[in-house]
PASEBA-1860 file (N, C-alpha, C; in nm, 3 decimals):
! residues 69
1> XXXXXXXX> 9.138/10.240/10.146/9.244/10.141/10.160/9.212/10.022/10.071 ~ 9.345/9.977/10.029/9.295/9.868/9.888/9.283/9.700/9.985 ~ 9.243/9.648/9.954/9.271/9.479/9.956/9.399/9.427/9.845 ~ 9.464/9.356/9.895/9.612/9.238/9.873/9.507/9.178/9.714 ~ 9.390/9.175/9.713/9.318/9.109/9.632/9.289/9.176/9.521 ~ 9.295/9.358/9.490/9.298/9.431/9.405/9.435/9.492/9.350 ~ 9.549/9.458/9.373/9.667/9.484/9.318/9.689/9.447/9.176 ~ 9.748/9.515/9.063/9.760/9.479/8.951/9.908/9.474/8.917
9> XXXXXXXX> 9.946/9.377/8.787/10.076/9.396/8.749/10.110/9.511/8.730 ~ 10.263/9.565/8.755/10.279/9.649/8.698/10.245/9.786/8.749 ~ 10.150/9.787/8.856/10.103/9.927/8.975/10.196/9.949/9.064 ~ 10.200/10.033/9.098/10.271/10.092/9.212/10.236/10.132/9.358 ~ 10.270/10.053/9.426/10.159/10.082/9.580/10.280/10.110/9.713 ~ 10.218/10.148/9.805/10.284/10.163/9.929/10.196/10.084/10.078 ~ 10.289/10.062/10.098/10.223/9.924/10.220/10.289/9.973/10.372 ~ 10.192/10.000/10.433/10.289/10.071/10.599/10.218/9.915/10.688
17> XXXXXXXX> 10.315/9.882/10.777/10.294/9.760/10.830/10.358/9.810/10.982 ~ 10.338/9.778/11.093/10.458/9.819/11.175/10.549/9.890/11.171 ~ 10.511/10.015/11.143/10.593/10.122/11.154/10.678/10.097/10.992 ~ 10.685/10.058/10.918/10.757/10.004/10.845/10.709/10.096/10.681 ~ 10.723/10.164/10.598/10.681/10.205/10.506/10.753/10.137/10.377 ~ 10.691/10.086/10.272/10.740/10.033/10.179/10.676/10.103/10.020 ~ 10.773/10.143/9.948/10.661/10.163/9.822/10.727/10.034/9.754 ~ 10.628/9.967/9.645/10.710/9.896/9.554/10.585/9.837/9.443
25> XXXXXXXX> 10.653/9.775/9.367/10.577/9.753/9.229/10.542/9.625/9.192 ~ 10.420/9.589/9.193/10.406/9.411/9.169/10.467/9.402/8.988 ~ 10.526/9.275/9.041/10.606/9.186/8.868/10.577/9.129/8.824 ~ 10.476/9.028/8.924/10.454/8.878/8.906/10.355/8.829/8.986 ~ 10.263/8.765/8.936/10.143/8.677/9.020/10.183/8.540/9.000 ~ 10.244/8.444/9.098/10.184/8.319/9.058/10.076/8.294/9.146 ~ 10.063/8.124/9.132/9.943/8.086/9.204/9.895/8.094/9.342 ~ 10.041/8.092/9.388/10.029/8.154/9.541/10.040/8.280/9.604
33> XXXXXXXX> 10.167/8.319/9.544/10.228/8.464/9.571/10.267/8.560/9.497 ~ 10.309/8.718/9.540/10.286/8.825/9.463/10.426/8.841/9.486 ~ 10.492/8.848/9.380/10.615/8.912/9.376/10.639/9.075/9.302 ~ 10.720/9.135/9.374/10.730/9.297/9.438/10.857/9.325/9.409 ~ 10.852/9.443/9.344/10.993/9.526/9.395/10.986/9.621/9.433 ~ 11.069/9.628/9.527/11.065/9.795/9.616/11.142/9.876/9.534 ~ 11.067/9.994/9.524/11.065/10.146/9.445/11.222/10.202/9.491 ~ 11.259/10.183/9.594/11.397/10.282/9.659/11.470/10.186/9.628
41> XXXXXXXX> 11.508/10.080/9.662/11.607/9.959/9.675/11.642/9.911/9.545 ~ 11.509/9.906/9.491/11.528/9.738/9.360/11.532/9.639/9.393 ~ 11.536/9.593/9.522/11.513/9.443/9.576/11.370/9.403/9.551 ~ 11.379/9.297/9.496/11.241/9.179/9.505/11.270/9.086/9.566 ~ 11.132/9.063/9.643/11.100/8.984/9.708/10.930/8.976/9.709 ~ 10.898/8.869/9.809/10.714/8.828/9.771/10.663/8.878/9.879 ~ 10.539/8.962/9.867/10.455/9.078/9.929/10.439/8.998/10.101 ~ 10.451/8.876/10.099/10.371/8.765/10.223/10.514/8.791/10.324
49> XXXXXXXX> 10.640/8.851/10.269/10.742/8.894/10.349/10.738/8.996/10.430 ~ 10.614/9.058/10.423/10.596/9.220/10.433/10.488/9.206/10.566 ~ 10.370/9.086/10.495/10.223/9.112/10.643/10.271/8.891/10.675 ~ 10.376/8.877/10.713/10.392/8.727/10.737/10.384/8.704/10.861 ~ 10.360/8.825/10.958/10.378/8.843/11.111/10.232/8.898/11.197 ~ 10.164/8.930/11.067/10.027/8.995/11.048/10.044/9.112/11.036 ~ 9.894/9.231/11.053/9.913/9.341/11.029/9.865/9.420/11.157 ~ 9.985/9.499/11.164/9.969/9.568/11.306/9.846/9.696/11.247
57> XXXXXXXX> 9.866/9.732/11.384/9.731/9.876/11.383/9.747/10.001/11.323 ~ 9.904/10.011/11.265/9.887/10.129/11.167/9.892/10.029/10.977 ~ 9.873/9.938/10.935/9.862/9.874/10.855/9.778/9.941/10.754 ~ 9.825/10.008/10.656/9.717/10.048/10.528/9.807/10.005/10.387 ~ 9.713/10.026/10.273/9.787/9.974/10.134/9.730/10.092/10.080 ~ 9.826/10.149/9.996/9.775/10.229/9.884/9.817/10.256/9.765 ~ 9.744/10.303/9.650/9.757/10.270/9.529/9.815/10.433/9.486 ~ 9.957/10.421/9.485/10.077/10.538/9.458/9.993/10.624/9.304
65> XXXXX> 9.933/10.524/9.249/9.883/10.636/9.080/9.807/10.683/9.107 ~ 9.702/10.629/9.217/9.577/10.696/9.223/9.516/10.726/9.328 ~ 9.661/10.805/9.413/9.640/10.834/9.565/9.539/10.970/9.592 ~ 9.587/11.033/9.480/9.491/11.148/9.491/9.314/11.133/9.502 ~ 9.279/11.047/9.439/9.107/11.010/9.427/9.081/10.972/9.573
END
């Protein structure tokens, strides 16, 4: 499972939070926040929308290119 702290521009990850499954693609780092677009939708929005409630007990991140390793 990755850390919020190893995400790169431009990767593709999937984030399960509360039952909740998301794939989507970071765009943008600023100084505070990570801005995302979700893979199905095309909506962006910033990753802190996703764990802003915290992270429940099925909570994992993973890196969609290099799920297989």
């Amino acid at each position: 499972m990755l850390s919020i702290n190893n995400l790169r521009k431009g990767s593709r990850y999937e984030i399960t939070n509360y039952g909740e499954i998301i794939q989507f693609e970071v765009i943008e780092f600023t100084s505070t926040e990570i801005k995302v677009k979700n893979i199905d939708t095309l909506e962006v929005f910033f990753l802190e929308d996703i764990i802003r409630y915290g992270k429940g007990k099925d909570y994992q991140l993973i890196d969609l290119e290099n799920a297989d390793d």
